[in-house]
CHARMM-style PDB file with segment names, atoms N, HN, CA, C and O in Angstrom:
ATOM      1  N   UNK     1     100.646  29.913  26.708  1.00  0.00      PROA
ATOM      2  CA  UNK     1      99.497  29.870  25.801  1.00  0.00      PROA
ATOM      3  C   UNK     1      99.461  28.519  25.087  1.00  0.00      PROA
ATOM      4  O   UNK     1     100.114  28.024  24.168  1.00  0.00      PROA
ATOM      5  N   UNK     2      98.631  28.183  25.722  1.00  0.00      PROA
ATOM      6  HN  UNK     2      98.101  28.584  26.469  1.00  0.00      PROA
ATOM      7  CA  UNK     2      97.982  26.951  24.639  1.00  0.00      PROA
ATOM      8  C   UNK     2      97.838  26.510  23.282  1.00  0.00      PROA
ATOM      9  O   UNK     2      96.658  26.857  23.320  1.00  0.00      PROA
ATOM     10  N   UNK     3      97.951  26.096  22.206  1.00  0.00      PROA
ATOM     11  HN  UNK     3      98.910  25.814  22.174  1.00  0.00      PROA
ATOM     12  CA  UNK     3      97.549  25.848  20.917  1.00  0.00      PROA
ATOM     13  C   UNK     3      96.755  24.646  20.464  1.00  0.00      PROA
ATOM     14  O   UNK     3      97.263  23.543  20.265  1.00  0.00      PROA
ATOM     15  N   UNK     4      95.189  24.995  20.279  1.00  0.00      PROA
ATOM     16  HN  UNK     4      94.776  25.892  20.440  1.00  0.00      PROA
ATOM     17  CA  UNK     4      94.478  24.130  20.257  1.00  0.00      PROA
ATOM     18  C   UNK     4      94.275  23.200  18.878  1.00  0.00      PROA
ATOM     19  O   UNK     4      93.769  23.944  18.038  1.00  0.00      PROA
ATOM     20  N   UNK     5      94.438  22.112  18.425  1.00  0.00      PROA
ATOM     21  HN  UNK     5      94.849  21.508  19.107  1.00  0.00      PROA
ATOM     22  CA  UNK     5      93.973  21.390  17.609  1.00  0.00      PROA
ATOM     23  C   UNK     5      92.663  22.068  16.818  1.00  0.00      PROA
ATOM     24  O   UNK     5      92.617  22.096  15.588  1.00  0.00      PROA
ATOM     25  N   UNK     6      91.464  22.685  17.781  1.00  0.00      PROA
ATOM     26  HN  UNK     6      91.501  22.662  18.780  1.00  0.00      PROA
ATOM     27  CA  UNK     6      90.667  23.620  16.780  1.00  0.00      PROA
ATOM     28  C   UNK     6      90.827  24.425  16.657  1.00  0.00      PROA
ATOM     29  O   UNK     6      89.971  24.665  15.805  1.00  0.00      PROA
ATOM     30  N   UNK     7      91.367  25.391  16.825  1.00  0.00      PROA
ATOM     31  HN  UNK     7      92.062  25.196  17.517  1.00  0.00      PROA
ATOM     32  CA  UNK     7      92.334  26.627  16.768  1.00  0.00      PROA
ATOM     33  C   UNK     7      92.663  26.613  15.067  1.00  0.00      PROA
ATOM     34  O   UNK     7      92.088  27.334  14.251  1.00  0.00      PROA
ATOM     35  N   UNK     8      93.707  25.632  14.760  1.00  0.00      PROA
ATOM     36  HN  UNK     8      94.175  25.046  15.422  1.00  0.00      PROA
ATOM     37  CA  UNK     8      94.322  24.958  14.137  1.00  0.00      PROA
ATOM     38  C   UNK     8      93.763  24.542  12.567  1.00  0.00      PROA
ATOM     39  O   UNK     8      94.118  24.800  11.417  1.00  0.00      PROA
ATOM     40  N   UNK     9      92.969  23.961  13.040  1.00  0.00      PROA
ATOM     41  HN  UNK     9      92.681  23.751  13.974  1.00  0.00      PROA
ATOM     42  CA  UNK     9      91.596  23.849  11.770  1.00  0.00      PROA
ATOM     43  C   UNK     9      90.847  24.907  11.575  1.00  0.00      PROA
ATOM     44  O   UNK     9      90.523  25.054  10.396  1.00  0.00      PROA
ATOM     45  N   UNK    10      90.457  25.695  12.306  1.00  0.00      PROA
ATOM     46  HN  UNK    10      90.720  25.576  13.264  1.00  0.00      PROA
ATOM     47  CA  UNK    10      89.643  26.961  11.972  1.00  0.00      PROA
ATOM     48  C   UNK    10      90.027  27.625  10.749  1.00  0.00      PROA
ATOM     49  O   UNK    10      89.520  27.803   9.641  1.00  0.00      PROA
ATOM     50  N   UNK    11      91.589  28.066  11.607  1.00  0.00      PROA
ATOM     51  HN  UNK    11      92.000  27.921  12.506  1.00  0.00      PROA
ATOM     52  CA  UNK    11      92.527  29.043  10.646  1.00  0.00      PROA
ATOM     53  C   UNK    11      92.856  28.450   9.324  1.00  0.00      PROA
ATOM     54  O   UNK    11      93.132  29.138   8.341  1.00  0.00      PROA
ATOM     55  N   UNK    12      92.802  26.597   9.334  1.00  0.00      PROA
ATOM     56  HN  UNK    12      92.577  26.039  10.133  1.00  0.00      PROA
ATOM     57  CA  UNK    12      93.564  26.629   8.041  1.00  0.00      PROA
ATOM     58  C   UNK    12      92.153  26.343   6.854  1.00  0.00      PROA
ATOM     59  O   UNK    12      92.196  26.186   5.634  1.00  0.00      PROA
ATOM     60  N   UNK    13      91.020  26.357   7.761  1.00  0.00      PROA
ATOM     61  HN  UNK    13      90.985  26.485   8.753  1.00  0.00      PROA
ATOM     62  CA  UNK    13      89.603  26.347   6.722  1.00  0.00      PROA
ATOM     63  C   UNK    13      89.776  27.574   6.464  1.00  0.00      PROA
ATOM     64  O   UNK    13      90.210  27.737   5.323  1.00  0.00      PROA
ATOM     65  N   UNK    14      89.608  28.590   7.092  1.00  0.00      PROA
ATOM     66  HN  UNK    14      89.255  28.457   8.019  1.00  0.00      PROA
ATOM     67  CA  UNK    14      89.169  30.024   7.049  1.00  0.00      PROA
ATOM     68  C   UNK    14      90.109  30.495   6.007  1.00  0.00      PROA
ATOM     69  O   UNK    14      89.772  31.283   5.123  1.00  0.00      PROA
ATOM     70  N   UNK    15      91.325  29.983   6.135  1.00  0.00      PROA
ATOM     71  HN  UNK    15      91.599  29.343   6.853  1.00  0.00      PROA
ATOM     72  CA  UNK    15      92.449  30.482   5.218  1.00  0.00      PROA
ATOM     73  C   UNK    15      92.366  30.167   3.732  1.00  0.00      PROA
ATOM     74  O   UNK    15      92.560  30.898   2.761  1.00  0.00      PROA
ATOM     75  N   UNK    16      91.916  28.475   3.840  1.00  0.00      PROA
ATOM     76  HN  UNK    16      91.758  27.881   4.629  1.00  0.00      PROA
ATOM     77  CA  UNK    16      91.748  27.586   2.707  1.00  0.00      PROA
ATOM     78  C   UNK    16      90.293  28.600   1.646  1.00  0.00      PROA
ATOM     79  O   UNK    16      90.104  28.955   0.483  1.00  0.00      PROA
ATOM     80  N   UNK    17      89.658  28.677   2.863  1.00  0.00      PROA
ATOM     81  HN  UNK    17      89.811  28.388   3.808  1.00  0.00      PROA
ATOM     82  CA  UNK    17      88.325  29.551   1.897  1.00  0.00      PROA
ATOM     83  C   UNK    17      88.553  30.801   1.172  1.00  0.00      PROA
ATOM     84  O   UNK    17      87.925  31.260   0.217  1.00  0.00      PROA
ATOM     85  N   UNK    18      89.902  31.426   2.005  1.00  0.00      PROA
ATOM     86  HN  UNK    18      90.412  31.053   2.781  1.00  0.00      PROA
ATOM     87  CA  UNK    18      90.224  33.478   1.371  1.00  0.00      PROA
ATOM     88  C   UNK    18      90.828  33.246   0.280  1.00  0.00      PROA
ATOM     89  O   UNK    18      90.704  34.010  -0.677  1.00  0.00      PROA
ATOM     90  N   UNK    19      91.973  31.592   0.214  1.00  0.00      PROA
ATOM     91  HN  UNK    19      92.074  30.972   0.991  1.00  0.00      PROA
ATOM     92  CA  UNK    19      92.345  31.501  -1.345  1.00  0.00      PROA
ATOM     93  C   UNK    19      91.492  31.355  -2.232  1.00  0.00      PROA
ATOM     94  O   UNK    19      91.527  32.032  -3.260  1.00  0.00      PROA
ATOM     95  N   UNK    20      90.431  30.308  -1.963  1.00  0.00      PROA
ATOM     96  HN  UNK    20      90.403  29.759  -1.128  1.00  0.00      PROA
ATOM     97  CA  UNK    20      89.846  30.114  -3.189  1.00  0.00      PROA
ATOM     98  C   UNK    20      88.844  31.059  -3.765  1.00  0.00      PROA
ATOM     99  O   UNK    20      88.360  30.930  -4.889  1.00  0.00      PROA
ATOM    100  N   UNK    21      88.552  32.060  -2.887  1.00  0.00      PROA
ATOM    101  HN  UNK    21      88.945  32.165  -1.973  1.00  0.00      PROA
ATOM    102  CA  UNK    21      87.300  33.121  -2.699  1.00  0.00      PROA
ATOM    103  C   UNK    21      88.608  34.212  -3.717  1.00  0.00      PROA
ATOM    104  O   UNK    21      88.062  34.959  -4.529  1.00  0.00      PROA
ATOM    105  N   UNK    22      90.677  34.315  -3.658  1.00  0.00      PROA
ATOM    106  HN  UNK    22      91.121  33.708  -2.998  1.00  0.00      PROA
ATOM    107  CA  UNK    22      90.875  35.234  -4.236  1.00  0.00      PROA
ATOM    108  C   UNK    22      90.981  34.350  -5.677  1.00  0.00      PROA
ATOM    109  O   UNK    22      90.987  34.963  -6.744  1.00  0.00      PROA
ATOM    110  N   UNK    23      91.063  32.869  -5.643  1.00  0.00      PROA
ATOM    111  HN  UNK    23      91.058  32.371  -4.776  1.00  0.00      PROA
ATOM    112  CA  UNK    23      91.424  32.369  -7.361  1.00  0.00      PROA
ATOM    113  C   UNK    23      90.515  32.526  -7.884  1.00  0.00      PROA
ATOM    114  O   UNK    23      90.599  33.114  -8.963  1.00  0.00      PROA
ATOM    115  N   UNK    24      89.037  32.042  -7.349  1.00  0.00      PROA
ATOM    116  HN  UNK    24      88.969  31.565  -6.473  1.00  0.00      PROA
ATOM    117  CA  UNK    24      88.070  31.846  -8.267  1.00  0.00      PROA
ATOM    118  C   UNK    24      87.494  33.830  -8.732  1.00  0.00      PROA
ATOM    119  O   UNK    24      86.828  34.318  -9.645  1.00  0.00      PROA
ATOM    120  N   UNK    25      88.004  34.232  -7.871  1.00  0.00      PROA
ATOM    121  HN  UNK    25      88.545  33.836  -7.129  1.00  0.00      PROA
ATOM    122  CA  UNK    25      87.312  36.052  -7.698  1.00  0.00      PROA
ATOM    123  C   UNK    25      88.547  36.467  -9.136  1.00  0.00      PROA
ATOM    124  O   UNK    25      88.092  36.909 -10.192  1.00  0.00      PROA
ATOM    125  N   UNK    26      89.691  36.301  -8.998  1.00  0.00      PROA
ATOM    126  HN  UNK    26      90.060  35.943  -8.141  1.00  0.00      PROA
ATOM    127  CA  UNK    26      90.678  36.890  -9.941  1.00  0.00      PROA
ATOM    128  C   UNK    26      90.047  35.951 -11.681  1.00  0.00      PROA
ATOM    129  O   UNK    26      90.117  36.530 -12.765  1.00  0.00      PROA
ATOM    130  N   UNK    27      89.576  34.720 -11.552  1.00  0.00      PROA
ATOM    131  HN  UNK    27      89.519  34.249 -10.671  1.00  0.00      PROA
ATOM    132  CA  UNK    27      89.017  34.110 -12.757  1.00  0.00      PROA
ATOM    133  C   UNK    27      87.757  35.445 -13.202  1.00  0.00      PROA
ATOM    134  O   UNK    27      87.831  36.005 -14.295  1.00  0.00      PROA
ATOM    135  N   UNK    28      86.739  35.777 -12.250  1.00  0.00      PROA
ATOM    136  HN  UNK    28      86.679  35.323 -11.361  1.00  0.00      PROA
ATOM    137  CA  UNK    28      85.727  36.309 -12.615  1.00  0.00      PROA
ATOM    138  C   UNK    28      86.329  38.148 -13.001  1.00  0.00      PROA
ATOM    139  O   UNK    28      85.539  39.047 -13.289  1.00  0.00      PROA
ATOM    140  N   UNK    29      87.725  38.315 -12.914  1.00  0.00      PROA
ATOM    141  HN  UNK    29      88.366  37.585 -12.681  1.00  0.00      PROA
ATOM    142  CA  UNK    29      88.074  40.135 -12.868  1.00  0.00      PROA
ATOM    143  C   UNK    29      88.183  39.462 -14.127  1.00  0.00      PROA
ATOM    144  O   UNK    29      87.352  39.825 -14.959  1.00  0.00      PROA
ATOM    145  N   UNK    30      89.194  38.354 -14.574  1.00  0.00      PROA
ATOM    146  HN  UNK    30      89.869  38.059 -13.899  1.00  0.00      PROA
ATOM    147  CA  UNK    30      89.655  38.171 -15.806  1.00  0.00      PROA
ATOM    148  C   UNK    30      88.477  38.247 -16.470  1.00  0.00      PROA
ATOM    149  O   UNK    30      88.275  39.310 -17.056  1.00  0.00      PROA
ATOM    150  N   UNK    31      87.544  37.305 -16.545  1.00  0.00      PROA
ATOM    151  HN  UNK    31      87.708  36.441 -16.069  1.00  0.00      PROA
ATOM    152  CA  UNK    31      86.245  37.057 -17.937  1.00  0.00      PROA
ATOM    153  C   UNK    31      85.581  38.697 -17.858  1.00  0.00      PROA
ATOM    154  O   UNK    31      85.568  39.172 -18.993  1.00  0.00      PROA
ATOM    155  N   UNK    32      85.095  39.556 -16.929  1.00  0.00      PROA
ATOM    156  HN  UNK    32      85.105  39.170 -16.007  1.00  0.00      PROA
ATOM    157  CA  UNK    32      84.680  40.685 -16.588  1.00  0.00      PROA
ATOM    158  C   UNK    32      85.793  42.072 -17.658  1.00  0.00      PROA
ATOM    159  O   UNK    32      85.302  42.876 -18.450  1.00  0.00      PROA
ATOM    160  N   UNK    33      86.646  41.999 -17.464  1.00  0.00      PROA
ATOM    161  HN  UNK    33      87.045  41.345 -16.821  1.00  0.00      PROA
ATOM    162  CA  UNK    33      87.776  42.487 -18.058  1.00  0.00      PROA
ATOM    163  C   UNK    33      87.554  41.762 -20.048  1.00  0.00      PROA
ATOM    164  O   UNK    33      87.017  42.397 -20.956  1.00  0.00      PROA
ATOM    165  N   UNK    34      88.006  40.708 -20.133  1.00  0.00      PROA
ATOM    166  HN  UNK    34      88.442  40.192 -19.396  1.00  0.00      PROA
ATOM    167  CA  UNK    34      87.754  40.187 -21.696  1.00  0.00      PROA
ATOM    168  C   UNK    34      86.235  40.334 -22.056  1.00  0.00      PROA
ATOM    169  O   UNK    34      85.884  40.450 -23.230  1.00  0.00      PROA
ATOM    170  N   UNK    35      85.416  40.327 -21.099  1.00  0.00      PROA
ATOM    171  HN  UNK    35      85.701  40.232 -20.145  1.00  0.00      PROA
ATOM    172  CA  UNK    35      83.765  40.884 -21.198  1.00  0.00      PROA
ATOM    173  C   UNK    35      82.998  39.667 -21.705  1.00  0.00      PROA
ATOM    174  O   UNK    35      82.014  39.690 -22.445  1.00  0.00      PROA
ATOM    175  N   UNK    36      83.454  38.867 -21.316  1.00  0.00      PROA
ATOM    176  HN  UNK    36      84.253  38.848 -20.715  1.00  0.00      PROA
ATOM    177  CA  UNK    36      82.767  36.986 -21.212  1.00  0.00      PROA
ATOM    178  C   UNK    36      82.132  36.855 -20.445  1.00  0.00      PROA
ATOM    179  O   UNK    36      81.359  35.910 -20.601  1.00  0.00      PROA
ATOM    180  N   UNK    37      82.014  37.535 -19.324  1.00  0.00      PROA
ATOM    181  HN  UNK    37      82.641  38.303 -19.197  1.00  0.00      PROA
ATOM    182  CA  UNK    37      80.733  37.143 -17.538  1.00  0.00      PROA
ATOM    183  C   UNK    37      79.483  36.916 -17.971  1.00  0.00      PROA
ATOM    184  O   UNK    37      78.778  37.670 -18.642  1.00  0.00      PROA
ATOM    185  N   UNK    38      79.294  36.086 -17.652  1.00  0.00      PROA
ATOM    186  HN  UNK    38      79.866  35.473 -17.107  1.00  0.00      PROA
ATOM    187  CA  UNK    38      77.592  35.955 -17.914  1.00  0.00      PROA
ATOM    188  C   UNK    38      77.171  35.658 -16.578  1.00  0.00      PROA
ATOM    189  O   UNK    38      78.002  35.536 -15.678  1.00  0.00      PROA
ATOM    190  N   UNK    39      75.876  35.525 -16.371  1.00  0.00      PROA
ATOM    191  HN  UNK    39      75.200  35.624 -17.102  1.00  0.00      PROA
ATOM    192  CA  UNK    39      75.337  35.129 -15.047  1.00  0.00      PROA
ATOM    193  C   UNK    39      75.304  33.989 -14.929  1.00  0.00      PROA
ATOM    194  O   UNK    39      75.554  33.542 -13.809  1.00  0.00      PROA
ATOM    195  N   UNK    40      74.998  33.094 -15.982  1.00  0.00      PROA
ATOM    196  HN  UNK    40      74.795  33.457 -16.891  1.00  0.00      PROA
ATOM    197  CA  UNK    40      74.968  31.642 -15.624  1.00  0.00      PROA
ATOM    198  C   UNK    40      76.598  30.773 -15.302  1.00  0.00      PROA
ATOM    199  O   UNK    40      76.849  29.646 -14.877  1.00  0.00      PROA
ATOM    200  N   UNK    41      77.273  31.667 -15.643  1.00  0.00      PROA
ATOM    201  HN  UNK    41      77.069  32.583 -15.989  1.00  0.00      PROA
ATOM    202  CA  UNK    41      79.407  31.528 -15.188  1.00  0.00      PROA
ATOM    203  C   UNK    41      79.079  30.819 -14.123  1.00  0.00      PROA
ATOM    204  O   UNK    41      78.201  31.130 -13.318  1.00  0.00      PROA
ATOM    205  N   UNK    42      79.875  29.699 -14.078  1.00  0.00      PROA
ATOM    206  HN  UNK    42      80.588  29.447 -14.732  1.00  0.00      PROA
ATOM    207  CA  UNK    42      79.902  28.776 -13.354  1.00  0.00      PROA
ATOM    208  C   UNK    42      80.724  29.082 -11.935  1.00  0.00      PROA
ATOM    209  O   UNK    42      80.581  28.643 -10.794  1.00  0.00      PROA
ATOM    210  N   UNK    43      81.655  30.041 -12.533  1.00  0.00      PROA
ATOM    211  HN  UNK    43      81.772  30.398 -13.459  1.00  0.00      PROA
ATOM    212  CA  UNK    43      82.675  30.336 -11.580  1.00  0.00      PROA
ATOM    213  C   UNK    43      81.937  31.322 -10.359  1.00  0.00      PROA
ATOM    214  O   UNK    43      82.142  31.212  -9.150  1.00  0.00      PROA
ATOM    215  N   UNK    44      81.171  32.153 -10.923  1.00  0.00      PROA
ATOM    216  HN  UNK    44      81.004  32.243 -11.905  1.00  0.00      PROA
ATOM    217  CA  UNK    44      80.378  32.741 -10.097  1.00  0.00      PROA
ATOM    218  C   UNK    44      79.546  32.570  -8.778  1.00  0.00      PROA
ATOM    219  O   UNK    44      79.379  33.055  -7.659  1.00  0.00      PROA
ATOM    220  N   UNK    45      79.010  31.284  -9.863  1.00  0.00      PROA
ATOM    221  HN  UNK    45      79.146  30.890 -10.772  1.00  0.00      PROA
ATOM    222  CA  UNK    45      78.271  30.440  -8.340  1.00  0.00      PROA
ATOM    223  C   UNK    45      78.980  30.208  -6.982  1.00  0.00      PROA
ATOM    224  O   UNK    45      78.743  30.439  -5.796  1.00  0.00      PROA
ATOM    225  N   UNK    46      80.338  29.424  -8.001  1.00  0.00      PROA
ATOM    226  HN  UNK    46      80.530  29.236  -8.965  1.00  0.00      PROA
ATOM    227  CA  UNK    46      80.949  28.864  -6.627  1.00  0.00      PROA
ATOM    228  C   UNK    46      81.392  29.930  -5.852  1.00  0.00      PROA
ATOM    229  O   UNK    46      81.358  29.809  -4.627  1.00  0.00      PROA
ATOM    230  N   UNK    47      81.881  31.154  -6.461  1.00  0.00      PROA
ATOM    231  HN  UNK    47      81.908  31.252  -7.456  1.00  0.00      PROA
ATOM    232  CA  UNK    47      82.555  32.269  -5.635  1.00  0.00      PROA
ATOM    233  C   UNK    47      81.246  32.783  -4.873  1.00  0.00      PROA
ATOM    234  O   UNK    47      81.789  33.219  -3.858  1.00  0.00      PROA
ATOM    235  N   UNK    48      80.336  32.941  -4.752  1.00  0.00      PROA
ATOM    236  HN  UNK    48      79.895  32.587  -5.577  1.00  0.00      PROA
ATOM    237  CA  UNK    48      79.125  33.261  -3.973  1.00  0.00      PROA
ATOM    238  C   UNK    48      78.968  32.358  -2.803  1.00  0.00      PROA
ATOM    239  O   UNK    48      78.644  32.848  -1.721  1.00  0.00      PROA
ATOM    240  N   UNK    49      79.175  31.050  -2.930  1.00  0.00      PROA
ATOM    241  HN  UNK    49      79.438  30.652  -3.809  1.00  0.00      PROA
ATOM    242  CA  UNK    49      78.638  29.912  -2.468  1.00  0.00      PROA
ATOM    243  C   UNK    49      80.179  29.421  -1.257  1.00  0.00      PROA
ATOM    244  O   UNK    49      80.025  28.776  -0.220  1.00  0.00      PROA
ATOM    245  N   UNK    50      81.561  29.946  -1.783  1.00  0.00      PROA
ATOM    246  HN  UNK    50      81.686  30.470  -2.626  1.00  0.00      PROA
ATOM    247  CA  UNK    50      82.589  29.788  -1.076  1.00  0.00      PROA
ATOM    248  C   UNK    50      82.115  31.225   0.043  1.00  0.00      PROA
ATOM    249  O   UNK    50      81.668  30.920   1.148  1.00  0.00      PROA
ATOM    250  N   UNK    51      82.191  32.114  -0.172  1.00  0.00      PROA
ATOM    251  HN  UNK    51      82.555  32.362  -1.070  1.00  0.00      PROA
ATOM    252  CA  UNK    51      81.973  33.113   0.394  1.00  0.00      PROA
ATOM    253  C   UNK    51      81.485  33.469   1.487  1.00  0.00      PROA
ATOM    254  O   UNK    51      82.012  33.926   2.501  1.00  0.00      PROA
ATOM    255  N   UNK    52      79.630  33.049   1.024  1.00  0.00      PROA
ATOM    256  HN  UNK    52      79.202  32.678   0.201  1.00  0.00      PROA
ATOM    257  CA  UNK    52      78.719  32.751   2.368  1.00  0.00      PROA
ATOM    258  C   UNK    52      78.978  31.931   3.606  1.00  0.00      PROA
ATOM    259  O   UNK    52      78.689  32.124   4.787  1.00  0.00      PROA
ATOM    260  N   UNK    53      79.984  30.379   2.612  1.00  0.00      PROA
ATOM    261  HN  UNK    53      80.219  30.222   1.653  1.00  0.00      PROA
ATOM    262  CA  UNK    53      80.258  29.713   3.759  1.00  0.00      PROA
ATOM    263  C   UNK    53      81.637  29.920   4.595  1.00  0.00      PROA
ATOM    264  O   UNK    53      82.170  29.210   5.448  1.00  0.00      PROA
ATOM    265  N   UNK    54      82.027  31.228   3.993  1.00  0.00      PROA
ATOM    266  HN  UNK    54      81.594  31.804   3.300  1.00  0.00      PROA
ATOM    267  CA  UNK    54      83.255  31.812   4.935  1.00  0.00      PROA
ATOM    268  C   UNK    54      82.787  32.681   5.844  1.00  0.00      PROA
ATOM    269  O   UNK    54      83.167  32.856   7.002  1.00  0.00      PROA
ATOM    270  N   UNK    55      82.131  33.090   5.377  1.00  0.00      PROA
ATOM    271  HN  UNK    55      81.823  32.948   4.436  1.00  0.00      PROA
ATOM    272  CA  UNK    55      80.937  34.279   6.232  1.00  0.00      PROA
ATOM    273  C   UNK    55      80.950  33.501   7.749  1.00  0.00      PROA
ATOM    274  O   UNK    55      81.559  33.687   8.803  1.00  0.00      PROA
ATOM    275  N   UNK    56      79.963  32.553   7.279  1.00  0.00      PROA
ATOM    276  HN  UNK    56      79.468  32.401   6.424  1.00  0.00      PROA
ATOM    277  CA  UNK    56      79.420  31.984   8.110  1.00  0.00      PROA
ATOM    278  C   UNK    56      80.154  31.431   9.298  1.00  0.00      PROA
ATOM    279  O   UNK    56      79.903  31.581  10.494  1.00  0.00      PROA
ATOM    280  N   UNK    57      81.166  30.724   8.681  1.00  0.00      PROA
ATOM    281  HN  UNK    57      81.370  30.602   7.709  1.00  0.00      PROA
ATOM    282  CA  UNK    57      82.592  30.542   9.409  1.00  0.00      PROA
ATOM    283  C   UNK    57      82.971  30.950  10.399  1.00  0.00      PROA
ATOM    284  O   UNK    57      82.809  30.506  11.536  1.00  0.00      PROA
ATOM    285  N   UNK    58      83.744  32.220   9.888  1.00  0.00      PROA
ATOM    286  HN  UNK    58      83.875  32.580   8.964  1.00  0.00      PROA
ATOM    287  CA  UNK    58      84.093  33.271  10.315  1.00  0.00      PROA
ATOM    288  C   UNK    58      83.021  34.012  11.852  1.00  0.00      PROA
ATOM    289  O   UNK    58      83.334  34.258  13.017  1.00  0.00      PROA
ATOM    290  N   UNK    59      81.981  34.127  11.232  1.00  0.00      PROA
ATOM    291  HN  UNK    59      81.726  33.927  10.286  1.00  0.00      PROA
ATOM    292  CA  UNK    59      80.661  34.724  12.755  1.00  0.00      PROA
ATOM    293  C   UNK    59      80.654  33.342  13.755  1.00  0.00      PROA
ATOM    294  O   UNK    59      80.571  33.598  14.956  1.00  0.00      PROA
ATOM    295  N   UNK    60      80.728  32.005  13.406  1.00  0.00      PROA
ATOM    296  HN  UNK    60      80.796  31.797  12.430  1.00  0.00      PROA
ATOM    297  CA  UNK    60      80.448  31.148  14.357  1.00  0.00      PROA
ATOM    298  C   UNK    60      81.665  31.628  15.373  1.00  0.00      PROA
ATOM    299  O   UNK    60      81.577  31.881  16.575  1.00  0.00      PROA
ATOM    300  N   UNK    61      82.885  31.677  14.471  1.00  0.00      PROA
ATOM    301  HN  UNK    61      82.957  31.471  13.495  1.00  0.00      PROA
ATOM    302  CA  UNK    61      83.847  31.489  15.445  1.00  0.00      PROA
ATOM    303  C   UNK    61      83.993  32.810  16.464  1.00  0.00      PROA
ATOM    304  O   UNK    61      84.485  32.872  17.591  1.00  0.00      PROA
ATOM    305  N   UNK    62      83.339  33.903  15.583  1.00  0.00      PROA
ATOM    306  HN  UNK    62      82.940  33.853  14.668  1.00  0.00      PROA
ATOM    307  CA  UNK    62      83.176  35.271  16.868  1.00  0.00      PROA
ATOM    308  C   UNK    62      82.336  34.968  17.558  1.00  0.00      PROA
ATOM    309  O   UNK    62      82.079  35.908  18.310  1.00  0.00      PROA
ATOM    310  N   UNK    63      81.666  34.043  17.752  1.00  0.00      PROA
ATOM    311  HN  UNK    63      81.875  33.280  17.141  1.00  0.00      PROA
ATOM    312  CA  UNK    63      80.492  34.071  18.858  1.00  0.00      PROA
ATOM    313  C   UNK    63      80.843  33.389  19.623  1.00  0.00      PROA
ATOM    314  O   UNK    63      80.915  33.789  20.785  1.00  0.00      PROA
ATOM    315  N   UNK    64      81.329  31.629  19.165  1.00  0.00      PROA
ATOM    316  HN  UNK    64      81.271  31.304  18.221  1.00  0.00      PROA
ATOM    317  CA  UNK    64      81.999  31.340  20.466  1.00  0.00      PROA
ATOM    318  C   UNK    64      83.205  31.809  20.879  1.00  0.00      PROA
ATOM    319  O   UNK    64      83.533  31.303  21.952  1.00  0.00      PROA
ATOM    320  N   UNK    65      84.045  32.635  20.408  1.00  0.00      PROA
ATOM    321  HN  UNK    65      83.778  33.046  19.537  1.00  0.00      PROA
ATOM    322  CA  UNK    65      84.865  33.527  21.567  1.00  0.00      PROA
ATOM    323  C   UNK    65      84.162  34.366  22.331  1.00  0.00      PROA
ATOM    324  O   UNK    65      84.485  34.497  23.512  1.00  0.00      PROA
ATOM    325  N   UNK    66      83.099  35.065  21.802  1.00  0.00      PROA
ATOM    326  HN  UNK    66      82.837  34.958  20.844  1.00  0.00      PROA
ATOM    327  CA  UNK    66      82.606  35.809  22.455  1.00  0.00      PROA
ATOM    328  C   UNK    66      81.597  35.384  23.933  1.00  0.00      PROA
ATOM    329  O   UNK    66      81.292  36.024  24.939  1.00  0.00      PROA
ATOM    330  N   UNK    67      81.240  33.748  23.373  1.00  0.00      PROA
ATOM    331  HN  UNK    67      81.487  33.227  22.556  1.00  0.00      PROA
ATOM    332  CA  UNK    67      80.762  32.905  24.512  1.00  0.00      PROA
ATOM    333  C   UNK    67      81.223  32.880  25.411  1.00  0.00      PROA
ATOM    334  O   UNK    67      80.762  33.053  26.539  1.00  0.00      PROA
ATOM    335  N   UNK    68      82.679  32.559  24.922  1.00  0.00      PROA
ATOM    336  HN  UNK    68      83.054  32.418  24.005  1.00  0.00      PROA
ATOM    337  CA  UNK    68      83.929  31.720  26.121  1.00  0.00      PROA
ATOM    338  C   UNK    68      83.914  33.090  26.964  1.00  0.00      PROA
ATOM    339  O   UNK    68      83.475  32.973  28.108  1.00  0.00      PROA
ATOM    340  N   UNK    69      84.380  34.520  26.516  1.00  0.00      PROA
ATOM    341  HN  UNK    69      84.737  34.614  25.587  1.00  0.00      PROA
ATOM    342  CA  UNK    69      84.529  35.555  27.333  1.00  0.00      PROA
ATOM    343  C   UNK    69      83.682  35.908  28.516  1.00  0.00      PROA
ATOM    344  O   UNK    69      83.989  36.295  29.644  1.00  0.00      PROA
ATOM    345  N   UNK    70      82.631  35.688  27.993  1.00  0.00      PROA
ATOM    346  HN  UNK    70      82.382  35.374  27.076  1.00  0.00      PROA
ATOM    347  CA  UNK    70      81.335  35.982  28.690  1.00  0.00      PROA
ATOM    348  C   UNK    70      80.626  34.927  30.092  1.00  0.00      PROA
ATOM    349  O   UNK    70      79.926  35.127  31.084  1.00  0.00      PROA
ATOM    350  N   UNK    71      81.278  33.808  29.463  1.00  0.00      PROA
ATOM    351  HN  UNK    71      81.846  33.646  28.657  1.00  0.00      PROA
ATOM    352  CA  UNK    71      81.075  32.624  30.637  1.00  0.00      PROA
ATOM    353  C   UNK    71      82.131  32.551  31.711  1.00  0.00      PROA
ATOM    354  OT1 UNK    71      82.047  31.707  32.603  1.00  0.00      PROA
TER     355      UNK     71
END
């Protein structure tokens, strides 16, 4: 088995994104908990905005496996 250079980067974006999606998410239990959340929370944004683009991530890379299988 092979180990690809993008392989490699995928996992350590995809990985890099679940930390910051759990620091910035554990900031928003904390203010939610002391009852500080507001909507305009800055922290919020970004945790929305990390998220989607893990989402997104994440489906590209099921599709092209699912490409490669299929071809």
């Amino acid at each position: 088995m092979k180990i690809y250079k993008k392989d490699i980067t995928e996992t350590l974006f995809s990985t890099l994104f679940i930390a910051g999606g759990f620091i910035v998410g554990s900031s928003i239990m904390r203010s939610i908990i002391n009852g500080e959340l507001t909507f305009r929370d800055d922290n919020l944004f970004v945790f929305i905005i990390a998220f989607v683009v893990a989402v997104i991530f994440q489906v590209r890379k099921v599709l092209k496996r699912q490409d490669k299988v299929n071809n």
